[in-house]
C-alpha positions in Angstrom: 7.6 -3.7 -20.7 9.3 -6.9 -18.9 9.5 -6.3 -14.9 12.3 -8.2 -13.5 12.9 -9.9 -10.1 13.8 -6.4 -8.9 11.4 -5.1 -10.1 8.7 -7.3 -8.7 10.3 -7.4 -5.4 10.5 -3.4 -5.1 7.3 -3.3 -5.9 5.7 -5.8 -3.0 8.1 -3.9 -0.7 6.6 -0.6 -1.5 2.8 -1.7 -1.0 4.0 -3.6 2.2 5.4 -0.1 3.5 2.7 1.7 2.6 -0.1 -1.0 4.5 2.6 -0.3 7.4 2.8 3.3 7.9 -0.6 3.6 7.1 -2.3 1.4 9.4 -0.3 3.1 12.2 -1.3 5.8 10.9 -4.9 4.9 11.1 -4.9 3.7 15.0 -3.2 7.5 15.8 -6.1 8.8 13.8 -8.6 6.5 15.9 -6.8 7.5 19.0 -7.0 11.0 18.7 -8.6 12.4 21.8 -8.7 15.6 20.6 -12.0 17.7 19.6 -11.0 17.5 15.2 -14.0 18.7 13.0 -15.8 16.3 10.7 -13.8 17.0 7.6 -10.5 16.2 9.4 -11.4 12.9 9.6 -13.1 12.6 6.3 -10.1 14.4 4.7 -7.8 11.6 6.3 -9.6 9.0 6.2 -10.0 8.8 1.9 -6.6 9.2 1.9 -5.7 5.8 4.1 -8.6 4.3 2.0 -6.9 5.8 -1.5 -3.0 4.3 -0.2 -4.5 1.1 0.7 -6.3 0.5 -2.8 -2.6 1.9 -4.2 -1.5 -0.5 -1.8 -2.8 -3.9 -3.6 -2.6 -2.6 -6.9 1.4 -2.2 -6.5 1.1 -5.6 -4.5 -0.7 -7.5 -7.3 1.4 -6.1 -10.1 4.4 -6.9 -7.9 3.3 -11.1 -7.3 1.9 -10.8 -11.0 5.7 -9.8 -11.9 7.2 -12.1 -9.7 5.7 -14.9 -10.6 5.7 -14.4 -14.7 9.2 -14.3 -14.1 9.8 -17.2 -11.6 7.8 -19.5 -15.0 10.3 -17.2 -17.2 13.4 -18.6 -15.6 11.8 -22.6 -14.2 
């Protein structure tokens, strides 16, 4: 399978959203006041941990795209 430019660049964007929403997502989590159990925090806490590894896999498959095609095309 041949990514294009596109390709690359929707990729990148994606893992740069998801390092976005989910490191505000982490400070609300840090700055929660309120009495959560244990497992709330667990629970939520893999899950920023699983996007972010998502994260730079999607982000290194998008510069890996972009830049086979950028020696594609120079």
């Amino acid at each position: 399978m041949k990514f294009e430019k596109k390709h690359a660049l929707t990729l990148i964007a994606i893992a740069v959203w998801n390092v976005l929403t989910y490191a505000r997502f982490t400070k609300a989590l840090i700055d929660t006041e309120e009495a959560r159990p244990t497992s709330y925090f667990v629970a939520h806490t893999v899950l920023i941990v699983v996007n972010v590894i998502i994260a730079g896999v999607l982000g290194t498959w998008g510069v890996k795209a972009l830049k086979a095609n950028r020696s594609v095309e120079g």
